[in-house]
N, C-alpha and C positions, 0 to 999 in steps of 0.2 A: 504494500500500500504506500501510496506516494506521502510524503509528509511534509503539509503545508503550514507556512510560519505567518505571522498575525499581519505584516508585510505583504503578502501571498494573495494576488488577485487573481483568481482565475479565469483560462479562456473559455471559451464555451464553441461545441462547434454544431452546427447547424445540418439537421442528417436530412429534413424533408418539409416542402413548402404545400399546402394546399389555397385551393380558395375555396368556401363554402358560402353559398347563395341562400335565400329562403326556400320551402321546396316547394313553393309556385308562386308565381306573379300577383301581385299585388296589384288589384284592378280596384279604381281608376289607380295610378301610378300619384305618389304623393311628394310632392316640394315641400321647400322651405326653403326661406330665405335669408342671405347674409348680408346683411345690410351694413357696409366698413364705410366709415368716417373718412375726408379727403386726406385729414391728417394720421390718420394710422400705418403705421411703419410695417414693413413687410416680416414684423416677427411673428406674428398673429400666425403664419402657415408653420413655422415649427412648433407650436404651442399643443400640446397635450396631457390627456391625464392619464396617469399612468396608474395601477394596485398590482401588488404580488402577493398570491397567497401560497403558503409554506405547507406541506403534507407530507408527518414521516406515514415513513412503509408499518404501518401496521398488522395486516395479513401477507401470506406469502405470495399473493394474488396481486397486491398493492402491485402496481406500474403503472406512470406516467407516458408510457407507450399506450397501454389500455385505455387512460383516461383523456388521452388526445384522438383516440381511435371513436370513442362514443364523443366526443365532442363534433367532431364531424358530420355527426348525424343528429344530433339533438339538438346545436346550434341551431342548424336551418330549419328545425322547427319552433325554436324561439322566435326565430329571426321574423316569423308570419306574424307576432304579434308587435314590434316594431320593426319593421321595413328600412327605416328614416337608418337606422344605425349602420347597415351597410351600403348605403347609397354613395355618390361621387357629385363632387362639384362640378357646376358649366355655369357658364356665362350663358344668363337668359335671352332667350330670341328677338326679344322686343327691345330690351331698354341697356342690354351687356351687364348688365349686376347679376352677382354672383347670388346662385343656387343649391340646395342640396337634392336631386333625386335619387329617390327610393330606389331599389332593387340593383341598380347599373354597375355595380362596383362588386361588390361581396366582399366577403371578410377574408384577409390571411391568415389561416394558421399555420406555425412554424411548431416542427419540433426540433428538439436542441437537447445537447446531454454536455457534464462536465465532471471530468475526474475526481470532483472532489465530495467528500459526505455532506449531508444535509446540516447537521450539527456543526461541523469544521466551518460552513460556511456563515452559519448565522451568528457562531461567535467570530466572526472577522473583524479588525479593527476597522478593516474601510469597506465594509459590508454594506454600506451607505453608496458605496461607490462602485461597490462591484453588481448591487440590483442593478444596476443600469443593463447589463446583460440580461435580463433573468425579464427584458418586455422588448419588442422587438417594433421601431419606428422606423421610417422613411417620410423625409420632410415634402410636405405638401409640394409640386412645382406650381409657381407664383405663375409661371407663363403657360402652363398646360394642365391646368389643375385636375382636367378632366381623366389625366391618368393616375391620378395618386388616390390610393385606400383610404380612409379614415378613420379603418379600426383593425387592428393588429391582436390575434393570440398566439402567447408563446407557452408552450409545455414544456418544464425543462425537465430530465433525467441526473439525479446524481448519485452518484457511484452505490450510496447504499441500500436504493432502493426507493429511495424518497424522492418527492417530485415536486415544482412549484409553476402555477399556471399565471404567466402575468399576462396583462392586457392594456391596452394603447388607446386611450381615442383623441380621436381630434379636438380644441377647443370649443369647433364651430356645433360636438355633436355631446359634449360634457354634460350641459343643461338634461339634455333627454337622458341619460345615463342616470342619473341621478334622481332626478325628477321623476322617470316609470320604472326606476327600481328594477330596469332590463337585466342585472344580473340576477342577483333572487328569481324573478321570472322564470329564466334560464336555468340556474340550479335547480329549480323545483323540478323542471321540465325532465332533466336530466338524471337527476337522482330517480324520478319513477318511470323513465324509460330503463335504464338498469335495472331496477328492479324487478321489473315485468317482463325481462329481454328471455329467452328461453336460450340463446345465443351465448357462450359463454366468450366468446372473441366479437367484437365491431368487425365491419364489413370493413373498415379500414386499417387495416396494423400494420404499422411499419416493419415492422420485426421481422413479420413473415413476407415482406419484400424485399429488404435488403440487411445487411449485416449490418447490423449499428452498435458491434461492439469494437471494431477499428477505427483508427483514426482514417479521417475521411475531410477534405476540402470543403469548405463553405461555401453552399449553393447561392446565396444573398448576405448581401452587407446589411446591415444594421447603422444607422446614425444617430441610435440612439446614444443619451447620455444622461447623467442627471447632474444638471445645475443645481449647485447648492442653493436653497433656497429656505425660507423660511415658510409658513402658514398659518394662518388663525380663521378660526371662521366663528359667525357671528350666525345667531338665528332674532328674530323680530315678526311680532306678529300686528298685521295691518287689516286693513278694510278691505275689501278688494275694489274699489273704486281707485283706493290711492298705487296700485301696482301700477304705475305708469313712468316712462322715462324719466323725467324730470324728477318724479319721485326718488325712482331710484339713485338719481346722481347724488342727491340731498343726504339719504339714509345712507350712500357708501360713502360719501364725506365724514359723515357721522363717526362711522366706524375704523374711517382710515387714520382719524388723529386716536383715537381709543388704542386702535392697534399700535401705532409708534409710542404710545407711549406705554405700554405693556412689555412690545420688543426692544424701546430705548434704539429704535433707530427712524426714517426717513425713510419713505418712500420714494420721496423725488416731487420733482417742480408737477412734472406731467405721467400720466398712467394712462395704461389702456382700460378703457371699461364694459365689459361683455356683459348682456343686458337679456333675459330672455325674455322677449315680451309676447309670445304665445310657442305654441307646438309647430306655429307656420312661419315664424323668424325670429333669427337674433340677429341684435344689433352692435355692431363694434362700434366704441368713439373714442378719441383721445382726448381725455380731460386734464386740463390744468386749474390749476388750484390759484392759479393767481386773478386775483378780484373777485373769487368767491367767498360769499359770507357764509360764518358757520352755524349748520342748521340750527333750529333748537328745537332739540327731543331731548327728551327725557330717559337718558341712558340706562339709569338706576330700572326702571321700572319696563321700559320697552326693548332694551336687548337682552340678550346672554349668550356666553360662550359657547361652544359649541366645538364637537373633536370629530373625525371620520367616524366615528363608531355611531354617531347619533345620524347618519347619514347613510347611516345601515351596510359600513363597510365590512365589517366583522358576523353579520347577520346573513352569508355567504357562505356558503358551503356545497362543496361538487363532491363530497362524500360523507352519505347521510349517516347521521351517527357521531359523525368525527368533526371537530371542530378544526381550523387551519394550525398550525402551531405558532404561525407567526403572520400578520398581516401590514403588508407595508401602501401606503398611498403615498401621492406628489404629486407635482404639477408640473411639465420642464418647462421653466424657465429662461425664455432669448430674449434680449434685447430690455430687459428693464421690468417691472412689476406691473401687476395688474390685478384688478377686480373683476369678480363674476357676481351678478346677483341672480340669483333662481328661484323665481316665485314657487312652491308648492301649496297643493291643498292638503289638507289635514284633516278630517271627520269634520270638524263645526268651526274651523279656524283657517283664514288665512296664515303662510307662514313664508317667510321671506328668506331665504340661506344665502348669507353673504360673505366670500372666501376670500381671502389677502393672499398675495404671494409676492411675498418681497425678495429678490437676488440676495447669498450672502454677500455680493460686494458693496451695499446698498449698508450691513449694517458696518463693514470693514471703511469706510467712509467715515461713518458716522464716530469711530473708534480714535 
Protein backbone atom coordinates (compact mmCIF):
# COMPACT_ATOMS: atom_id res chain seq x y z
CA UNK A 1 0.00 0.00 0.00
CA UNK A 2 1.40 3.23 -1.16
CA UNK A 3 1.96 5.67 1.97
CA UNK A 4 0.66 9.12 1.64
CA UNK A 5 2.08 12.12 3.82
CA UNK A 6 -0.28 15.19 5.18
CA UNK A 7 1.65 17.13 2.06
CA UNK A 8 0.37 14.39 -0.30
CA UNK A 9 -2.24 15.50 -2.88
CA UNK A 10 -3.41 13.15 -4.86
CA UNK A 11 -4.11 12.49 -8.66
CA UNK A 12 -7.18 11.12 -9.70
CA UNK A 13 -7.53 9.41 -13.19
CA UNK A 14 -10.60 9.44 -15.07
CA UNK A 15 -11.53 5.80 -16.41
CA UNK A 16 -15.11 6.77 -18.38
CA UNK A 17 -17.27 9.62 -19.47
CA UNK A 18 -21.20 9.26 -20.13
CA UNK A 19 -23.99 11.72 -20.82
CA UNK A 20 -27.36 10.99 -19.47
CA UNK A 21 -30.52 12.65 -20.88
CA UNK A 22 -34.11 12.44 -19.33
CA UNK A 23 -35.78 9.21 -20.68
CA UNK A 24 -38.15 11.39 -22.87
CA UNK A 25 -38.76 14.70 -24.04
CA UNK A 26 -40.11 17.05 -22.35
CA UNK A 27 -43.09 18.50 -24.23
CA UNK A 28 -43.65 21.75 -24.65
CA UNK A 29 -39.69 22.10 -24.38
CA UNK A 30 -39.14 24.75 -21.27
CA UNK A 31 -36.71 28.02 -21.09
CA UNK A 32 -35.56 30.28 -18.95
CA UNK A 33 -33.89 33.19 -18.96
CA UNK A 34 -30.55 34.90 -18.05
CA UNK A 35 -30.82 38.19 -17.94
CA UNK A 36 -26.70 39.77 -17.22
CA UNK A 37 -26.26 43.34 -16.55
CA UNK A 38 -24.13 45.55 -19.38
CA UNK A 39 -21.65 45.73 -16.42
CA UNK A 40 -21.18 42.15 -15.56
CA UNK A 41 -17.76 40.67 -16.12
CA UNK A 42 -17.25 37.41 -17.93
CA UNK A 43 -16.64 35.50 -14.54
CA UNK A 44 -20.24 34.65 -14.05
CA UNK A 45 -19.41 31.59 -16.97
CA UNK A 46 -16.98 29.97 -14.59
CA UNK A 47 -19.02 30.27 -11.47
CA UNK A 48 -20.51 27.10 -9.99
CA UNK A 49 -21.64 25.13 -7.11
CA UNK A 50 -20.02 22.40 -6.21
CA UNK A 51 -21.06 19.31 -2.96
CA UNK A 52 -19.16 16.11 -2.26
CA UNK A 53 -20.45 13.53 -0.51
CA UNK A 54 -18.17 10.86 1.28
CA UNK A 55 -19.39 6.96 1.45
CA UNK A 56 -17.05 4.31 3.30
CA UNK A 57 -17.48 0.74 1.97
CA UNK A 58 -19.66 -0.73 4.30
CA UNK A 59 -20.90 -4.19 2.61
CA UNK A 60 -18.68 -6.14 0.45
CA UNK A 61 -21.03 -5.11 -2.31
CA UNK A 62 -20.30 -1.25 -1.58
CA UNK A 63 -18.70 0.08 -5.13
CA UNK A 64 -18.71 3.36 -6.41
CA UNK A 65 -18.58 1.48 -9.84
CA UNK A 66 -22.02 0.05 -8.99
CA UNK A 67 -23.29 3.24 -7.79
CA UNK A 68 -22.35 5.24 -10.87
CA UNK A 69 -23.71 2.29 -12.96
CA UNK A 70 -27.55 2.89 -11.27
CA UNK A 71 -26.81 6.59 -11.48
CA UNK A 72 -27.07 6.33 -15.17
CA UNK A 73 -30.34 5.03 -15.09
CA UNK A 74 -32.03 6.78 -12.29
CA UNK A 75 -30.63 10.19 -13.10
CA UNK A 76 -32.65 10.38 -16.33
CA UNK A 77 -35.58 9.44 -14.51
CA UNK A 78 -35.01 12.25 -12.16
CA UNK A 79 -34.10 14.33 -14.61
CA UNK A 80 -38.27 14.17 -16.03
CA UNK A 81 -39.01 15.89 -13.10
CA UNK A 82 -36.71 18.85 -13.73
CA UNK A 83 -35.63 19.14 -17.34
CA UNK A 84 -34.38 22.83 -16.70
CA UNK A 85 -31.19 21.13 -14.90
CA UNK A 86 -29.76 19.41 -17.83
CA UNK A 87 -30.42 21.88 -20.46
CA UNK A 88 -27.69 24.39 -22.52
CA UNK A 89 -27.58 27.96 -23.03
CA UNK A 90 -28.35 29.87 -26.62
CA UNK A 91 -28.79 33.04 -27.49
CA UNK A 92 -32.45 33.67 -28.12
CA UNK A 93 -33.84 34.07 -31.65
CA UNK A 94 -35.45 37.34 -31.37
CA UNK A 95 -33.69 39.61 -29.15
CA UNK A 96 -29.66 37.58 -28.74
CA UNK A 97 -30.15 37.30 -24.78
CA UNK A 98 -29.17 34.49 -23.28
CA UNK A 99 -31.28 31.37 -22.47
CA UNK A 100 -31.49 28.00 -20.71
CA UNK A 101 -33.30 25.04 -22.69
CA UNK A 102 -34.48 22.04 -21.37
CA UNK A 103 -33.43 18.70 -22.45
CA UNK A 104 -30.47 19.88 -25.31
CA UNK A 105 -27.48 19.22 -23.32
CA UNK A 106 -27.71 16.23 -20.78
CA UNK A 107 -25.62 15.69 -17.86
CA UNK A 108 -21.96 14.39 -17.63
CA UNK A 109 -21.18 11.66 -15.69
CA UNK A 110 -17.52 10.96 -15.00
CA UNK A 111 -16.17 8.01 -13.34
CA UNK A 112 -12.78 8.50 -11.70
CA UNK A 113 -10.62 6.37 -9.20
CA UNK A 114 -7.56 7.24 -6.83
CA UNK A 115 -4.88 5.29 -5.02
CA UNK A 116 -5.47 6.55 -2.00
CA UNK A 117 -8.10 5.30 1.13
CA UNK A 118 -11.01 7.18 1.93
CA UNK A 119 -9.97 7.83 5.53
CA UNK A 120 -6.18 8.88 4.33
CA UNK A 121 -7.92 11.39 2.26
CA UNK A 122 -10.35 13.11 4.51
CA UNK A 123 -7.76 13.43 7.12
CA UNK A 124 -5.53 15.53 4.47
CA UNK A 125 -4.04 18.78 5.44
CA UNK A 126 -5.19 20.37 2.12
CA UNK A 127 -8.15 18.02 1.72
CA UNK A 128 -9.64 21.44 1.03
CA UNK A 129 -7.78 21.51 -1.85
CA UNK A 130 -7.54 18.26 -3.12
CA UNK A 131 -11.93 18.06 -3.23
CA UNK A 132 -11.32 20.09 -6.01
CA UNK A 133 -10.62 16.79 -7.99
CA UNK A 134 -13.31 14.80 -6.32
CA UNK A 135 -16.26 17.25 -8.95
CA UNK A 136 -15.46 17.50 -12.30
CA UNK A 137 -16.16 21.37 -14.37
CA UNK A 138 -15.52 22.74 -17.69
CA UNK A 139 -15.84 26.56 -17.86
CA UNK A 140 -19.00 27.73 -19.64
CA UNK A 141 -17.44 29.05 -23.44
CA UNK A 142 -18.57 32.92 -23.30
CA UNK A 143 -18.58 32.65 -27.37
CA UNK A 144 -20.21 29.31 -27.86
CA UNK A 145 -22.20 28.79 -24.91
CA UNK A 146 -24.27 26.51 -26.77
CA UNK A 147 -21.79 23.63 -26.28
CA UNK A 148 -20.92 23.62 -22.76
CA UNK A 149 -22.92 21.28 -19.90
CA UNK A 150 -24.18 22.92 -17.00
CA UNK A 151 -24.01 20.13 -14.79
CA UNK A 152 -21.39 17.66 -14.13
CA UNK A 153 -21.31 14.16 -11.92
CA UNK A 154 -18.24 12.73 -10.67
CA UNK A 155 -18.11 9.09 -8.98
CA UNK A 156 -14.84 8.62 -7.59
CA UNK A 157 -13.29 5.06 -6.50
CA UNK A 158 -10.78 4.98 -3.73
CA UNK A 159 -8.46 2.24 -3.02
CA UNK A 160 -10.55 0.93 -0.08
CA UNK A 161 -13.48 0.51 -1.36
CA UNK A 162 -15.01 3.68 -0.46
CA UNK A 163 -16.46 6.05 -2.97
CA UNK A 164 -17.47 9.96 -3.17
CA UNK A 165 -20.15 11.38 -5.60
CA UNK A 166 -19.55 15.17 -6.35
CA UNK A 167 -21.50 17.22 -8.56
CA UNK A 168 -21.05 20.78 -10.42
CA UNK A 169 -23.71 23.05 -11.55
CA UNK A 170 -23.61 26.14 -13.06
CA UNK A 171 -24.50 29.45 -11.23
CA UNK A 172 -27.16 30.39 -13.91
CA UNK A 173 -28.86 26.62 -12.62
CA UNK A 174 -27.98 26.91 -8.51
CA UNK A 175 -31.22 28.62 -7.60
CA UNK A 176 -33.40 25.56 -9.14
CA UNK A 177 -30.99 23.18 -7.21
CA UNK A 178 -31.63 24.37 -4.24
CA UNK A 179 -34.87 25.72 -4.47
CA UNK A 180 -36.66 21.99 -5.94
CA UNK A 181 -34.40 20.14 -3.72
CA UNK A 182 -33.42 18.15 -7.32
CA UNK A 183 -31.06 16.15 -5.25
CA UNK A 184 -33.29 14.58 -2.41
CA UNK A 185 -35.63 14.17 -5.48
CA UNK A 186 -33.06 12.14 -7.18
CA UNK A 187 -31.88 10.16 -4.20
CA UNK A 188 -35.25 9.08 -3.33
CA UNK A 189 -35.79 8.08 -6.82
CA UNK A 190 -32.61 6.11 -6.79
CA UNK A 191 -32.58 4.55 -3.53
CA UNK A 192 -36.15 2.69 -4.45
CA UNK A 193 -35.08 1.81 -7.87
CA UNK A 194 -32.21 -0.23 -6.18
CA UNK A 195 -34.34 -1.52 -4.16
CA UNK A 196 -36.92 -2.96 -6.34
CA UNK A 197 -34.06 -3.71 -9.03
CA UNK A 198 -34.27 -7.79 -9.36
CA UNK A 199 -30.91 -6.84 -11.27
CA UNK A 200 -28.11 -7.34 -9.05
CA UNK A 201 -25.45 -5.30 -11.78
CA UNK A 202 -26.93 -1.66 -13.61
CA UNK A 203 -27.12 -2.03 -17.27
CA UNK A 204 -24.01 0.07 -17.12
CA UNK A 205 -20.76 -1.11 -15.40
CA UNK A 206 -17.67 -0.16 -16.18
CA UNK A 207 -15.87 -2.99 -14.73
CA UNK A 208 -17.38 -5.39 -16.86
CA UNK A 209 -16.19 -3.03 -19.87
CA UNK A 210 -12.84 -2.26 -19.40
CA UNK A 211 -10.18 -2.88 -16.78
CA UNK A 212 -10.17 -0.17 -14.32
CA UNK A 213 -7.76 -1.40 -12.19
CA UNK A 214 -4.50 -0.20 -14.23
CA UNK A 215 -3.30 2.91 -14.69
CA UNK A 216 -4.99 4.27 -17.70
CA UNK A 217 -4.69 8.10 -19.40
CA UNK A 218 -7.34 10.64 -18.99
CA UNK A 219 -10.05 10.64 -21.40
CA UNK A 220 -11.10 14.80 -20.39
CA UNK A 221 -9.60 17.51 -18.54
CA UNK A 222 -11.18 18.94 -15.79
CA UNK A 223 -10.62 22.95 -14.95
CA UNK A 224 -11.95 22.51 -12.02
CA UNK A 225 -10.42 24.01 -8.99
CA UNK A 226 -11.50 25.50 -5.69
CA UNK A 227 -10.91 29.03 -4.92
CA UNK A 228 -10.55 29.71 -1.44
CA UNK A 229 -13.22 31.31 -0.55
CA UNK A 230 -15.33 32.01 2.30
CA UNK A 231 -19.53 31.66 2.83
CA UNK A 232 -22.40 32.72 5.05
CA UNK A 233 -25.64 32.45 4.40
CA UNK A 234 -28.56 34.24 5.72
CA UNK A 235 -32.34 33.14 5.70
CA UNK A 236 -35.33 36.05 6.01
CA UNK A 237 -38.77 35.76 5.94
CA UNK A 238 -40.84 38.31 3.76
CA UNK A 239 -44.21 38.93 2.16
CA UNK A 240 -44.36 37.66 -1.18
CA UNK A 241 -45.32 40.83 -2.79
CA UNK A 242 -41.90 42.23 -1.50
CA UNK A 243 -39.62 39.24 -3.49
CA UNK A 244 -38.83 41.63 -6.12
CA UNK A 245 -35.46 43.07 -7.60
CA UNK A 246 -35.12 46.05 -5.81
CA UNK A 247 -36.16 44.28 -2.81
CA UNK A 248 -33.72 42.07 -3.17
CA UNK A 249 -30.74 44.51 -3.70
CA UNK A 250 -31.97 46.37 -0.32
CA UNK A 251 -32.06 42.82 1.83
CA UNK A 252 -28.54 41.70 0.20
CA UNK A 253 -27.14 45.05 1.22
CA UNK A 254 -28.41 44.38 4.54
CA UNK A 255 -26.74 41.38 4.99
CA UNK A 256 -23.58 42.18 3.07
CA UNK A 257 -22.38 44.66 5.83
CA UNK A 258 -23.67 41.95 8.66
CA UNK A 259 -21.52 39.51 6.88
CA UNK A 260 -18.18 41.63 6.90
CA UNK A 261 -18.59 42.20 10.00
CA UNK A 262 -18.97 38.73 11.24
CA UNK A 263 -15.83 37.75 8.70
CA UNK A 264 -13.91 41.08 9.72
CA UNK A 265 -13.37 41.45 6.19
CA UNK A 266 -14.76 43.45 2.80
CA UNK A 267 -16.31 42.58 0.18
CA UNK A 268 -15.24 45.10 -2.23
CA UNK A 269 -16.51 48.46 -3.97
CA UNK A 270 -18.69 46.20 -6.53
CA UNK A 271 -20.26 42.40 -6.58
CA UNK A 272 -22.15 40.50 -8.70
CA UNK A 273 -25.65 39.92 -7.70
CA UNK A 274 -27.61 36.71 -8.81
CA UNK A 275 -31.37 37.21 -8.38
CA UNK A 276 -33.91 34.51 -8.91
CA UNK A 277 -36.81 36.07 -9.78
CA UNK A 278 -39.11 33.03 -10.95
CA UNK A 279 -38.56 29.21 -12.24
CA UNK A 280 -38.56 31.39 -15.88
CA UNK A 281 -35.38 33.73 -15.08
CA UNK A 282 -32.57 34.83 -13.36
CA UNK A 283 -31.10 37.94 -13.28
CA UNK A 284 -27.38 38.87 -13.15
CA UNK A 285 -26.37 42.70 -12.00
CA UNK A 286 -23.32 44.22 -10.84
CA UNK A 287 -23.99 46.30 -7.90
CA UNK A 288 -21.91 48.95 -6.32
CA UNK A 289 -22.35 50.07 -3.01
CA UNK A 290 -21.22 53.59 -3.65
CA UNK A 291 -24.37 56.06 -3.18
CA UNK A 292 -26.23 53.50 -1.73
CA UNK A 293 -28.00 54.07 1.48
CA UNK A 294 -28.28 51.42 4.13
CA UNK A 295 -31.41 49.75 4.35
CA UNK A 296 -33.25 49.76 7.56
CA UNK A 297 -34.47 46.32 8.71
CA UNK A 298 -34.42 45.00 11.54
CA UNK A 299 -31.70 42.42 11.76
CA UNK A 300 -32.37 41.27 15.33
CA UNK A 301 -35.76 40.19 14.47
CA UNK A 302 -35.91 39.49 10.45
CA UNK A 303 -32.73 37.56 9.79
CA UNK A 304 -30.72 34.54 11.00
CA UNK A 305 -27.86 32.57 10.07
CA UNK A 306 -28.13 29.83 8.24
CA UNK A 307 -25.40 26.78 7.27
CA UNK A 308 -25.71 24.10 4.05
CA UNK A 309 -27.27 21.78 6.31
CA UNK A 310 -30.50 23.92 6.66
CA UNK A 311 -30.51 23.88 2.84
CA UNK A 312 -30.96 20.29 3.07
CA UNK A 313 -27.32 19.46 2.09
CA UNK A 314 -26.78 16.75 4.49
CA UNK A 315 -30.49 15.44 4.01
CA UNK A 316 -28.90 13.59 0.81
CA UNK A 317 -28.33 10.28 0.76
CA UNK A 318 -27.76 7.73 -2.60
CA UNK A 319 -27.42 4.87 0.10
CA UNK A 320 -30.59 4.27 2.16
CA UNK A 321 -29.78 3.54 5.57
CA UNK A 322 -26.27 5.07 5.54
CA UNK A 323 -25.78 8.54 6.17
CA UNK A 324 -22.44 10.21 3.95
CA UNK A 325 -19.43 10.30 6.22
CA UNK A 326 -18.50 13.43 5.35
CA UNK A 327 -20.32 16.35 3.29
CA UNK A 328 -18.51 19.10 1.68
CA UNK A 329 -20.31 22.39 -0.22
CA UNK A 330 -18.73 25.62 -2.09
CA UNK A 331 -19.05 28.00 -4.60
CA UNK A 332 -15.98 28.56 -7.10
CA UNK A 333 -15.18 31.56 -6.99
CA UNK A 334 -13.54 33.93 -10.37
CA UNK A 335 -13.18 37.05 -10.52
CA UNK A 336 -14.23 38.68 -7.13
CA UNK A 337 -17.49 37.85 -4.72
CA UNK A 338 -20.93 37.68 -5.17
CA UNK A 339 -24.49 37.23 -3.86
CA UNK A 340 -27.34 34.95 -4.75
CA UNK A 341 -30.72 35.44 -3.36
CA UNK A 342 -33.34 32.55 -3.79
CA UNK A 343 -36.70 33.08 -2.84
CA UNK A 344 -38.22 29.60 -1.48
CA UNK A 345 -41.79 28.69 -0.31
CA UNK A 346 -42.18 27.03 2.90
CA UNK A 347 -45.73 25.51 4.10
CA UNK A 348 -47.34 29.17 5.24
CA UNK A 349 -44.02 31.37 4.94
CA UNK A 350 -42.40 33.05 2.56
CA UNK A 351 -38.54 32.54 2.99
CA UNK A 352 -35.70 34.27 1.25
CA UNK A 353 -31.95 32.39 1.32
CA UNK A 354 -29.24 34.74 0.81
CA UNK A 355 -25.60 33.36 0.37
CA UNK A 356 -22.12 35.59 0.43
CA UNK A 357 -19.04 34.26 -1.13
CA UNK A 358 -16.31 36.36 -0.59
CA UNK A 359 -12.53 35.25 -2.29
CA UNK A 360 -10.00 34.42 0.42
CA UNK A 361 -7.93 37.36 -1.16
CA UNK A 362 -10.64 39.69 -0.21
CA UNK A 363 -10.01 38.84 3.51
CA UNK A 364 -5.85 38.75 2.97
CA UNK A 365 -6.41 42.46 1.82
CA UNK A 366 -8.34 43.37 4.59
CA UNK A 367 -5.22 41.67 6.88
Amino acid sequence: MAIHTDSFVPKLSNEGIQTVTPMRITEPRQTRQVLIGELVGPGIFQRCLNMVQYYRKEKEEDSGWLVAGWIKETLGIALLEQPMICGRLRKGENDGELEIVSNDCGIRLIEARTQMNLSEFLDLKQREEAEAQLVFWKDIDKQNPQFSPLFYVQVTNFQCGGYSIGTSCSIFLADLLLRTEFLKTWANIHNNIINNSERKLPLFYLPGLKNTTSSSPNIISSSSNKNPAKIMIFKINAESESLESEWCRNVALACLEETENNLGSEMGAEFSLFVNESFEAIKVESCSRNGMLKPQLRLNKEFTFAKWDDLGANEVTFREGYKPAHVSCWFRSILGGFVIVIPSIEEDAYRVNIIFTIPIEKFSEGL
